[in-house]
Each structure stands twice: as C-alpha cells, then as structure tokens.
N, C-alpha and C positions, 0 to 999 in steps of 0.2 A: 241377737235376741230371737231364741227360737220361739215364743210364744210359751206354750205347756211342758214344750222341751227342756225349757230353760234355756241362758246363756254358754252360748258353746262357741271355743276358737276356733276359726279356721284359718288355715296356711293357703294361701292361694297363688297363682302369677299370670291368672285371667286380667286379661286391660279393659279399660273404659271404666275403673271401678271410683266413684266421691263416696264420702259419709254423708248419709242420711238416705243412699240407694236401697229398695226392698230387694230382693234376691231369692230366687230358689236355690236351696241347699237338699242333700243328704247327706244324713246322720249314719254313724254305725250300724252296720245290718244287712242295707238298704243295696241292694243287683240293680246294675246298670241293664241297660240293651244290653252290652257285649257280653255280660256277666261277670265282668268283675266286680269285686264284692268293698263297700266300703268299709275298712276297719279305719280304729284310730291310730295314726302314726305320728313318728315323730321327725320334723324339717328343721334341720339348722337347730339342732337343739330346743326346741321350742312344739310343744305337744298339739296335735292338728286332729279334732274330734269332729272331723267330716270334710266336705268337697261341696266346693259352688258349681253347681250342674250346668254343663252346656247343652244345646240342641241335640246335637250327634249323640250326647247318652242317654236322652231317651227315643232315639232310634228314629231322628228327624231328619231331612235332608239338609241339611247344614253344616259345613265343618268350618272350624274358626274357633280358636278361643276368646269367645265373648260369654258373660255367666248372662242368664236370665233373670230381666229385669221387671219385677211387680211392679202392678201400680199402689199409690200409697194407701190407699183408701181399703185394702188388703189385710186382713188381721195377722198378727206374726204366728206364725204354729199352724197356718189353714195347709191342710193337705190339698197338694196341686192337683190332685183330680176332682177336686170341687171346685176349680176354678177355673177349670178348660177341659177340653175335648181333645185330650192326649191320646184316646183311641179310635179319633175316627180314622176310616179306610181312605187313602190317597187313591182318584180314579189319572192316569194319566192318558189326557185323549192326544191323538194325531192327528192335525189339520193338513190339510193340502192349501196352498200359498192364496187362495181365491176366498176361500173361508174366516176371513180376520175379524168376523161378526162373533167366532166362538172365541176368540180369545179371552172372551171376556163371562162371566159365571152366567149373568141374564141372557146369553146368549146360546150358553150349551141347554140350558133352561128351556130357552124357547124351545128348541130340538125334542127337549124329551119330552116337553107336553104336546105337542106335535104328533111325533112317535106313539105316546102312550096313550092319548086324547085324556091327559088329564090337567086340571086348572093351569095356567101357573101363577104362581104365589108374587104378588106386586108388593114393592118395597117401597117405605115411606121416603115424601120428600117433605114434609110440613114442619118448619123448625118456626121455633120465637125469635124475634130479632129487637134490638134494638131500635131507638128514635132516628137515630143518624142514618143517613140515606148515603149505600154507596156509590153514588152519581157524584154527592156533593164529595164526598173523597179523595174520590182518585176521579184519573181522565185518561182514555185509551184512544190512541190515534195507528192508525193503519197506512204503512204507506208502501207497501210491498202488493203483487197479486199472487203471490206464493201464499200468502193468509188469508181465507176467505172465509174465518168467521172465529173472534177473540171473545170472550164471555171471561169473567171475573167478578170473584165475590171477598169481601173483607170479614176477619176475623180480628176485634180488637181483646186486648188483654190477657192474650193466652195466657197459659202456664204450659210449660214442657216439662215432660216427665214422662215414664214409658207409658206404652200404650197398652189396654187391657189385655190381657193374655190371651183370651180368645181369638181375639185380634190378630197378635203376633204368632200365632199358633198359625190363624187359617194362611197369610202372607210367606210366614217360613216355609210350609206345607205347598208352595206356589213357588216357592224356590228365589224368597227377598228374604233379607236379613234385618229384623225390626231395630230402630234405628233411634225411631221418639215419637210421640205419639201424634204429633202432624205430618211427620212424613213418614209415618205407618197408614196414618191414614188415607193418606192421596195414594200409596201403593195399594191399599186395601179396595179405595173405588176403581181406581184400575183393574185390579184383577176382576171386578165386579161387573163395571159398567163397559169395560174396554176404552175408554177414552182417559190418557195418560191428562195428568194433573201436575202443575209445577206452584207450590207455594217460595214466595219471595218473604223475607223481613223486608218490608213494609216500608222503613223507618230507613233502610237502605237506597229507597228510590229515591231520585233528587225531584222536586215539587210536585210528587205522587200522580206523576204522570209517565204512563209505559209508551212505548213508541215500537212498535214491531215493523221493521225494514229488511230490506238486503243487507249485507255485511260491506264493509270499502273492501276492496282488495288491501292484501295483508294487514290487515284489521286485528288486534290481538285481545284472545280473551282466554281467564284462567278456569277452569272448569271445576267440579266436585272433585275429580280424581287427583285436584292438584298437578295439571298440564297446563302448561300454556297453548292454546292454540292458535294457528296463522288461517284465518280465515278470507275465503274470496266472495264475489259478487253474486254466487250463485247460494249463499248460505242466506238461514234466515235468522235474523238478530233479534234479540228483545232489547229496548237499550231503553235510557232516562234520557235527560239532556244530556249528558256529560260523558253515558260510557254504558258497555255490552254487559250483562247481567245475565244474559241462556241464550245458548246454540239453540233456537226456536224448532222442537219435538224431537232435540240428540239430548243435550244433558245439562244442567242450570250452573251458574259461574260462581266461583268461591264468592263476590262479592259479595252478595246479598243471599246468601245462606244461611236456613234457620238456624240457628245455635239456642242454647242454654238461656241468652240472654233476649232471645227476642219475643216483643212484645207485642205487634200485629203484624197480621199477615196478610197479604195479599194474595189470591188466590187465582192460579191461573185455567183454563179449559179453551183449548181452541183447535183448529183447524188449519193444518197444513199437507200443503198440497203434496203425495206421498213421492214425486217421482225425485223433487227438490231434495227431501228427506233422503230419501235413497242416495244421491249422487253427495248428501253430507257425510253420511253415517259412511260410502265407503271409500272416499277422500282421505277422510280422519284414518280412518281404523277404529272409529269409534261407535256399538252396537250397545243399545239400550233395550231396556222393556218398553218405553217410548217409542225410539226409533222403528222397535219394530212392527210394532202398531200401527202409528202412521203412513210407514211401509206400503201396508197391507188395507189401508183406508180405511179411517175410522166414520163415525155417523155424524155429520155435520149436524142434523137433526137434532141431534140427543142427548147434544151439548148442553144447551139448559138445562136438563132434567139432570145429568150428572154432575151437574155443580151445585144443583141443589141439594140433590143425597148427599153431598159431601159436607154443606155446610149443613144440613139435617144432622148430619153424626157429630161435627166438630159443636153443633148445641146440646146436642145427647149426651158425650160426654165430660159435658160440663169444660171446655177447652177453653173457650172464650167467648167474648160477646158477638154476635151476628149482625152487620151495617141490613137495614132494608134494602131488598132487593137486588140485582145483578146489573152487571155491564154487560151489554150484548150488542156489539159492533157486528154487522153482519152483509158487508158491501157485495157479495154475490152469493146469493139465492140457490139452493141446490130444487134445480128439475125433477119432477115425479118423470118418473120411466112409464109409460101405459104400454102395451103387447094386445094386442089381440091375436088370435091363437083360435084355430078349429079344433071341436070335440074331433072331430075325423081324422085329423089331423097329427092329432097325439098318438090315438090309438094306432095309427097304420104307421107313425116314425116306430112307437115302443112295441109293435106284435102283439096289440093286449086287445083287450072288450071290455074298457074301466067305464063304467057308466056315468054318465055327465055329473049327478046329483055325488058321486064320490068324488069327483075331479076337485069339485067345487069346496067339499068339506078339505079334502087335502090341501090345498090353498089358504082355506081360511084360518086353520088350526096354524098354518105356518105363517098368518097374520097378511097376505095377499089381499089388498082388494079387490070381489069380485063379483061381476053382472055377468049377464047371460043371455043371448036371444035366442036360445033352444040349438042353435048351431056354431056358437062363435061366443068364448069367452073372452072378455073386457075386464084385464088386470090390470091392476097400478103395483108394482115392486114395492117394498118397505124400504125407506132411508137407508138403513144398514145391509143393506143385499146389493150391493156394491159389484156382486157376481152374477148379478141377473139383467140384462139387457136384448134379448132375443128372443125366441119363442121357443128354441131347441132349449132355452132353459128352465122353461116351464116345464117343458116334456120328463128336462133331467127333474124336474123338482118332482112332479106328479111319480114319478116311476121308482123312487130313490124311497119317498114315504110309503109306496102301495106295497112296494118289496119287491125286487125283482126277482127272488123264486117264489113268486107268485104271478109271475109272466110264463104262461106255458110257452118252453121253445119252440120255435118255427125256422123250417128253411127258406131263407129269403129265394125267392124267385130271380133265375137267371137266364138272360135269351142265350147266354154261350159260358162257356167257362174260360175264368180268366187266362189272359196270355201275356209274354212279356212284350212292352212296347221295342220296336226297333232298335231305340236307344239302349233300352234295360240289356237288349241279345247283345249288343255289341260290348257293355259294358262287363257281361259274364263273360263273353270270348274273351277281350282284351286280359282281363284276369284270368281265364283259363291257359292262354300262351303263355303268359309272367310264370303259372305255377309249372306249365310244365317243361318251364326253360329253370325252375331250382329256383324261384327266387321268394322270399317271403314277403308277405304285406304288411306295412309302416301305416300306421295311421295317428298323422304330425298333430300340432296344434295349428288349428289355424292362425293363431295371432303370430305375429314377428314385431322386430321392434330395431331400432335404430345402431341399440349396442351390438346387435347380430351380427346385423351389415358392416360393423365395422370392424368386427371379428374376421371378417371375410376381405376385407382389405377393398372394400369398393369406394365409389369417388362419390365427392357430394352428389354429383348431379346423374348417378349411376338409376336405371328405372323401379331398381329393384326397391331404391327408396321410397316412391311413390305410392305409399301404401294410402289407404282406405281408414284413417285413424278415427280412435274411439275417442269417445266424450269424456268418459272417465278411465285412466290409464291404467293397468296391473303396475306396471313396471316396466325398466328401460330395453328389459327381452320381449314384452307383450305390448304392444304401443296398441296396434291397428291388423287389418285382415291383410295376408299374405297376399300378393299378386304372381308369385311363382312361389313352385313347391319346393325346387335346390335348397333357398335358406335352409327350412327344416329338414332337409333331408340329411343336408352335413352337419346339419346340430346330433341328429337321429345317430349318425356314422361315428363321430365326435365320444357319444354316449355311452354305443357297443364296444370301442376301441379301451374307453381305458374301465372297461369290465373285461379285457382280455379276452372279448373276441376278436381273433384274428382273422376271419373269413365270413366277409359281406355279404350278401347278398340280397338286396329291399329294395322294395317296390312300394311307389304308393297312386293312386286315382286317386284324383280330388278337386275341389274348385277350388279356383282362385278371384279374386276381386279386383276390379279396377274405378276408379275415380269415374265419374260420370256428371254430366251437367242435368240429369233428371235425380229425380227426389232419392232414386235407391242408386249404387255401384250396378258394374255392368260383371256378371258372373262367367266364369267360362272353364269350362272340364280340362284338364292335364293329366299325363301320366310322366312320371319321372322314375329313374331306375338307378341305383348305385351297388357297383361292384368293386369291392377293396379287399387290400391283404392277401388272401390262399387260395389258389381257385382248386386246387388238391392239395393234400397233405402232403402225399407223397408220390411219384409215378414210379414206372416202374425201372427205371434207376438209381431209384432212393433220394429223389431231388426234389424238392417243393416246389411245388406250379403256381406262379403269381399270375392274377389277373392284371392283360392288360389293355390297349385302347382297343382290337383288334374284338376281345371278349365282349366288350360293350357295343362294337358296331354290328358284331355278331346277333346280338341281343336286337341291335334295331330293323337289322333284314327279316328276322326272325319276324317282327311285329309287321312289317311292312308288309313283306312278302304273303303274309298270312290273310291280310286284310285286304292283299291286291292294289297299294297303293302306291304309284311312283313318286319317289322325293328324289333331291340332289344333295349331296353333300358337297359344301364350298369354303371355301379356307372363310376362318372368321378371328375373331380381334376383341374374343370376352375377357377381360380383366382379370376374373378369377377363377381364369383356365390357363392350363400351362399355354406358355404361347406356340410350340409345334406338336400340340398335340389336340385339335382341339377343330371343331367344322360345324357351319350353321345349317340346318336341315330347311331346303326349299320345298316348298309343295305348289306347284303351277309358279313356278316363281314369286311367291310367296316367304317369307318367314312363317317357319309352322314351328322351330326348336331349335335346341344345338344338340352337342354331346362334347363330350373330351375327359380330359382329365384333369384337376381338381390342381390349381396353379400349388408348387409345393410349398409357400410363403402363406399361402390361407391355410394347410393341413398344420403348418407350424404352429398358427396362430390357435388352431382348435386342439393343439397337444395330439392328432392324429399321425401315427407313425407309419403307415400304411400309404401306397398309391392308389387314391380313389377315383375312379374312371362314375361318370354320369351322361345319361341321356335325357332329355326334359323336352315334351313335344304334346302340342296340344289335339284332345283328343276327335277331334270335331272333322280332321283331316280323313279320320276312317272310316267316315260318312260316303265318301266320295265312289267306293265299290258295292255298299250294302246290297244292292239290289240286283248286284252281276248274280247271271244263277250260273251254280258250277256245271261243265260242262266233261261228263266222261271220258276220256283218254284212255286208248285198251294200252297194255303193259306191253312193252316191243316182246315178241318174239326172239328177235334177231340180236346178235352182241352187239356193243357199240364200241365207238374205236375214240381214243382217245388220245389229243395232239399237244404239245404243246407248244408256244410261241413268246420266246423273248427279245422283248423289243429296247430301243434306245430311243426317248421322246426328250421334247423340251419340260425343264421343268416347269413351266406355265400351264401345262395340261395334267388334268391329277385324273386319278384314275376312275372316277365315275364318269366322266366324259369317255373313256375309251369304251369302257364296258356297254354304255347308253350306244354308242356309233355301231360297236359290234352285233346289237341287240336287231337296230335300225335296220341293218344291211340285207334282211330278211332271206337267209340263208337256211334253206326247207330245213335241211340235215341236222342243222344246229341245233342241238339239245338244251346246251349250257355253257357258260362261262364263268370263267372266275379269274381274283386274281390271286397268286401264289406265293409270290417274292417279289420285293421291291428293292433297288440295290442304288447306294449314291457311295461313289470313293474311287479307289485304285483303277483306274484304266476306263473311266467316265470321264469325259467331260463335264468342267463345273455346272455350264448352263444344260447338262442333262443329267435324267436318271434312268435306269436299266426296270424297264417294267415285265414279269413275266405270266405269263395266264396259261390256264390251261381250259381245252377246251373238248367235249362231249360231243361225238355224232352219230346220227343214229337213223338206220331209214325201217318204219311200222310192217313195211310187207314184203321187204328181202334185203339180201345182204348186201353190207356195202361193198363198191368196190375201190380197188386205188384210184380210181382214175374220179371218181366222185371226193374221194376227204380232201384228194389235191388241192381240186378247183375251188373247194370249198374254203381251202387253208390258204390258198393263193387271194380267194375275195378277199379274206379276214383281212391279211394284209395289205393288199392294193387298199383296199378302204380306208384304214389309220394312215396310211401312207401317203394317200391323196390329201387326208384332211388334218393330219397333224405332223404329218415329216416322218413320220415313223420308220425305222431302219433294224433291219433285223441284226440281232448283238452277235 
C-alpha cells in the first residue's frame, strides 16, 4: 500500500522482511545514487512495479541487503524526504588514540564551541517514569575491581518495532546498521554521549539480579554473532545466578538478547577498566564500537547522565514505561586531577606572549576549572580528559585552541650545536663498515616465538628459549622479545631464499632483551651479519663464487680490526651450527659472540637451499678502543719483502693462537701476518695439520737487508717452535 500511489507489487529477495513491516520503496521513474533507473519489470513471471530501497541507493555508507524499515506511526505515500535528513553532509573526523572523549558527538561539540566560542547546545535528560522504583526491581552486585562503577535503568512494556528514521539515518551515517528501535537506540547514545550501552531482556535474567565478576577460566559463553566463546579469568562477565549474559564492554550473549518478543528491559551503563578491555577484545579477535571506547576510557562521571538521556528518548518515543530512578553501584570513586601550572611557564614552553586573562578563557571555554593568583594557574581536568594529567598538557591545550600559526617562530637558544653522543659515532661507524663491506640492512621483528626455535632444531633447555614473553600472545612465531638476533635473521634468510634470491648479504643492529629480577628486562645492543648463496655471479673463469666460512670471518676482522679490538676465536659446540665449522668469539676472555655456519639440518628445516654462514657479537665490546686517538704512520718509502712460512703443528693449537704468538714476539720489521692455507691429509700426521702464513717486512728509513728478514724469519719460528712444537713442512 503505497498511500496516494495506490497498491503496487513488488518482487524483492531483501531478508529480515514479516507482514505488517512499513518500508521505503521506489516506484517507476524514481534514479537511484548510482543512477540506475527504476522501471517496471518482470520476475518469475510475475510483474514487479518497483524496488524496496536499501541504504547503499541512497548513497549511504551501508552495504547489505536489508530494505528500510518505517516506523508505524508513518502515513503510507509520505515522501522519505519529509521524514529524515537524507541530505545532510557526513563530517568524518580523526582522532589520535588519547582523544576517546571525541568519539562521542557531545564531545566533538565541546571542541567546536571551544574553537568557535559559541554556546553549546545541552541535551534533555528529564523523562516521566512510572510508580515502581528500579531498586525494588532488579539488584546489581559487583564483585570484580575491573568494574568500578555499574548504573542501570528499566524499561518495562516495550514494544519493538523500527526505530524513527531520523534515527537510523544519523547511526547508519556513523557507520551501525539500524537494527530495532532499542538497540538503535543505545547505539544512537553511544554515538552521542560516547559511553557504550548494553540492554538485556529483562525476563531473561534469573531473580533480576546482574552480578558483574571475572570469568572462571574456560568459562563458556555464546555471543550476538553466534560464537561460542572460551573465556579466562582476566575477562569480565555479566552473569545472573545461573550463567554469563556479556563479555562486560566486548559484546552481549545470545541469551538474553532483545528480540521481537521482549517485554522489559534492562538497561545497562557502566565502567570498565580499559586495559582488561584491551587484553579481551585482543585474545578473542573480537573488536566492537564498545570495545573500542572503553579502550580508550570512557567518563566514569557521565555515566548517569547518559542513562538518563537514554531512558529520556526510550520515554520520548513512546517505547515503554520508565522504573523511577537508576542503580548506581559505584565502589571506586574517580580522583579530580588539579595541576598547577605558571603563566611563565606556558608561555616560555610554547615561544608565545598569551596573556593570562586569554589562557584563562581557553580553559574555561574547554570546561577546565580555573583560579589564579596572578602567577600560577590552579586547574581541576574535566572527567572525560582522560588525556590530561601534567602541565605540558595544559600548555598542549592552551596552544592547540590559541593556534599555533598564531605563535610567532623563534629559534630556541643553544650554548652549542648538537653532536652525536659516543654511542650514536660508533653506531654510524659500525654501520658504515657493514655498508662498505656490500652488505644491506635487515630490520627483524622483535618478537620470536617458540615455534621458531623449533624450526631451528634447538633443545628445551637451549638460551635462545628464554625469551622475555608477552601477556597477550600474536601467535606461536610472536610469543615474547628476542634475546639474540640469529633467530630472525635465518627467518629473514628463509624469506629471501624462496623469492629467489640467491645471493645474501644482511646485516642487522638491534637490541635484544633478557629476563631480569627488576621490574623492566635487562636490554643490550648486537650486530649480527648473514652471508648465503653467491658471493659472484660469475669470476673470471666463468665459475660462481659461493660464499664461505673464511667470507664471514673476513667480515669479522674487518669489524674488529677497524674498531681496534682484540678477540679470540675458539672452537665451540652451538647446536644450530654445523659442527666444524663454527667458533665462539672471546673478548678479554670473555663470551662476546660466535660465527659459523648455519648447521645444514636447520637450513632444511627453513626450506633454505643455500650455505648460510653468520656472525652475531654484542656491540658493547667496541666500546673498549673508542677513545684510542689514531696515531699517523708515514707510508714506507722502501719495498717490503715478503716470506713465507709452512709449518706442521698439533692439532690442538688453531690458528689464532699462532698469529697472537707471532704478533707477541714483537719483531720491529714485522708489518703483517696472515694465514694462507691450511692443509689436513696425505703425508700429515693424524694428530697434525700443515699451517702456512705469509708474512710482510718492512723497515720506514732504508732498505732491508738479507741478513735482517733472516733473523727475523728465524724468531717467527724459534718462537712457535718453543711454544707449540712447530716444525717447518
């Protein structure tokens, strides 16, 4: 029944539809948003002389096949632009996460009469109620400290039916989908007041009495979306005697959900504490217009007053009858914030000259309380400013209303210009050698997790385990904070490898975390280095150069050397290094790192086809030269002569030991040492290996002679010879 239109068929397969529903329709004629045009057609044989309009055609933020639902009181034939405000302009604002006072419409409110210094317009709470008192009703008991403050008001008799258009209009427009006209309506003060509203069927609660608690561990309750959820002790419950009714400020349980057929309601408004909230909402995976509000702290304050606007409109429009008065449990008290705060004080943080008498109006227009003894303002925060506990916030406040291009700039006063601290120099050098030894910067995730480690083949009781874990978990890759960078770096390796890069080369700085018996982890800087796969393409016999352990220890003289720091390298026994390929880096006899290569049972494990070589050493070791100043060396003149020496040693001596002895023997001439070839097999001795160096001599103000490399070539060896057996090959 279209009213003046007459009776007209429509074909539809829009859901949620009974007889006796109002609806907006278009007839013949009649352009959508998108522009297509209604004619009459024909479905299934059967002739269809228009369309039941959803949100989305007339150009609203809603997509869903649901038709729009009148209320009944609505004459049939009334054109929908007499019945709502289909053209007002949507303003979409951006808050930043400390702001959850604007989520709410009185709150962007306060802002623009603020801003604008114009009134702002107060919204009625004064509704008629009934004789029955809702004390004698219901009874709310609190037994949780996650709730510190429950309010509730009853509505008896309802009738459910959609909610006025207007209504559904401003909600839709706020991005909720109108649903029935009480829970349009608590979505409606929400958007409003900012504090989330939960009505119950009433007649659902066992001896109308709510009980807001912890949850038991694995406690189950089935929610609006039709989930069951497994709740723990850190959730908060609404429950009756008998059983859980809402995940308290995530989302309210199939049981006691308003439907079609209910008759009073119970009405909820309260206060939970938002960090509880938090660790619900992200356990579940479950994010609400709620959730996210309490999130972000709603006004414990302001509770009563938005349950009374609620039950104000649920009398207004005629919904049901109104119990006198509210429940207001309210076992902890919210603290007024006071600041005091200098006029001088403001003005020398912000660069300005804002005169007292404006400080004061900026304040008061943003609803601050404020006194003044000519020197020193005496503020009290508003309930809902939730973001304001300091005096640098006052300053933000004062400066944010005055304008800040209305702050002439100035250059802050400095006795020097900045420089980088010690730390910072070393941290740009250590990265300057990385880049200029070819290697790119990695920057991992801090978190690691259980299933990593065991991708990596390590043992229960391996340290790598020993993470730093979080309160609430991502997942079985994200547990807790890394205490060494490797994990993530073979994850990193793992990543590149099957994107078919075949040639490594990353580096990553970074901290890592360790367990501690004080309140915070005990922090500490690393550098880790990973070379795999290609170290050339191709050389110049047309062969591919792979990188291997030699490349990497390369990599670490290179750092060492540069920083002037002595380490040792000593055979070591890591799990998820190949086992002869692999040495713990000593620093004063010390553990400072390892290096090796990447055991090839873990590269299996991470699908890496490639031999990955790693160095991982903590950075704190290159502290230990910062302060040597360098010292000029003039360029020899003179050639140097160069010798070489292969020897036969036990293999209990490795070769950082010779080099260290060689170094010792403090021999003028001696430029350098290295070593060149290492040889175990054919014509050795099992318990020997064949070590050969070559060695650099050189004298600054004339030339050598033979009778000097001699003597000198003669120490090298007397020396090893004395103290490790050494015998020339």
């Amino acid at each position: 029944d279209c009213g003046n239109f007459g009776k007209k068929q429509i074909i539809t397969n829009l859901s949620g539809l009974t007889k006796g529903q109002k609806v907006l329709v278009g007839l013949e004629g009649v352009k959508l948003y998108s522009g297509f045009e209604i004619k009459k057609s024909k479905i299934k044989d059967s002739d269809s002389e228009g369309m039941l309009i959803r949100w989305e055609d007339l150009g609203l933020p809603y997509k869903g096949d649901f038709a729009i639902f009148i209320e009944s009181s609505i004459k049939n034939g009334t054109n929908y632009l007499e019945i709502g405000d289909f053209e007002d302009e949507i303003l979409e604002v951006e808050l930043t996460a400390n702001r959850g006072d604007c989520l709410g419409m009185i709150g962007v409110a306060r802002e623009v009469s603020a801003l604008f210094k114009v009134p702002q317009k107060q919204v009625s709470t004064d509704y008629k109620h009934s004789t029955k008192k809702t004390n004698d009703i219901a009874k709310v008991e609190i037994n949780t400290k996650n709730c510190t403050r429950y309010c509730a008001g009853i509505i008896e008799n309802v009738k459910i039916e959609p909610a006025p258009l207007w209504m559904q209009l401003r909600i839709i427009k706020s991005g909720i989908r109108p649903i029935s006209n009480v829970v349009d309506l608590t979505n409606y003060i929400m958007m409003e007041c900012n504090q989330p509203l939960h009505a119950f069927d009433m007649d659902k609660i066992k001896d109308k009495k709510v009980i807001v608690r912890d949850a038991y561990t694995d406690e189950k309750i089935v929610t609006l979306d039709n989930i069951e959820r497994k709740l723990v002790n850190t959730d908060i419950l609404i429950t009756d005697c008998d059983r859980g009714h809402c995940i308290g400020g995530i989302m309210g349980g199939q049981v006691s959900e308003v439907s079609d057929t209910t008759k009073n309601i119970f009405l909820e408004a309260a206060f939970f504490k938002h960090q509880f909230i938090r660790k619900t909402s992200k356990r579940l995976g479950l994010k609400s217009e709620s959730s996210y509000r309490f999130e972000r702290i709603t006004d414990k304050e302001n509770i009563p007053f938005t349950l009374k606007r609620a039950l104000y409109l649920f009398e207004k429009l005629n919904i049901g009858s109104i119990a006198e008065g509210i429940i207001d449990n309210y076992p902890e008290k919210q603290e007024k914030i006071n600041i005091i705060v200098g006029i001088d004080w403001i003005n020398n943080k912000l660069g300005s000259k804002i005169e007292e008498k404006e400080m004061i109006d900026i304040l008061t227009r943003l609803e601050f309380g404020v006194t003044t003894d000519g020197k020193n303002l005496s503020i009290v925060v508003p309930s809902w400013r939730s973001d304001v506990s300091i005096k640098e916030d006052i300053a933000e406040e004062v400066a944010r209303v005055y304008g800040y291009n209305n702050i002439t700039p100035t250059i802050f006063p400095s006795a020097r210009a900045a420089t980088l601290t010690p730390y910072q120099m070393l941290d740009k050098n250590l990265r300057g050698v990385l880049y200029r030894l070819g290697c790119d910067e990695a920057f991992n995730l801090s978190l690691v997790g259980h299933s990593l480690f065991d991708k990596m083949k390590l043992s229960a009781n391996h340290p790598f385990r020993n993470i730093v874990k979080m309160d609430i978990v991502l997942s079985d890759d994200l547990q807790g904070m890394r205490n060494s960078l490797i994990p993530g770096m073979i994850r990193t390796t793992a990543f590149n490898v099957t994107r078919k890069n075949n040639s490594i080369s990353l580096f990553e700085v970074g901290n890592v975390s360790y367990s501690s018996s004080e309140v915070l982890p005990i922090e500490e800087k690393k550098c880790s280095v990973v070379l795999a796969g290609l170290k050339e393409l191709k050389d110049y016999t047309n062969t591919e150069v792979k990188y291997d352990f030699y490349d990497i220890k390369g990599v670490a003289d290179a750092i060492f050397d540069f920083f002037k720091v002595n380490v040792k390298f000593v055979p070591s026994n890591e799990e998820f290094l190949h086992p002869y390929q692999q040495a713990k880096i000593l620093f004063n006899g010390k553990d400072a790192g390892t290096i090796g290569k990447i055991h090839p049972l873990v590269c299996d494990s991470f699908d890496i086809d490639l031999d990955v070589f790693i160095l991982d050493f903590s950075v704190k070791i290159l502290f230990e030269n910062m302060d040597e100043k360098i010292v000029y060396t003039e360029i020899p003149k003179f050639p140097s002569s160069i010798r070489d020496l292969a020897l036969i040693v036990p293999q209990n001596v490795n070769g950082d030991d010779i080099l260290n002895e060689v170094k010792n023997a403090k021999i003028d001439i001696l430029r350098s040492v290295r070593i060149f070839d290492i040889y175990r097999g054919e014509n050795i001795e099992k318990d020997k290996y064949s070590i050969a160096l070559t060695m650099e001599f050189n004298k600054i103000k004339s030339t050598l002679t033979d009778k000097e490399i001699e003597e000198a070539f003669e120490k090298v060896y007397s020396t090893l010879h004395n103290k490790f057996g050494a015998k020339i090959r």
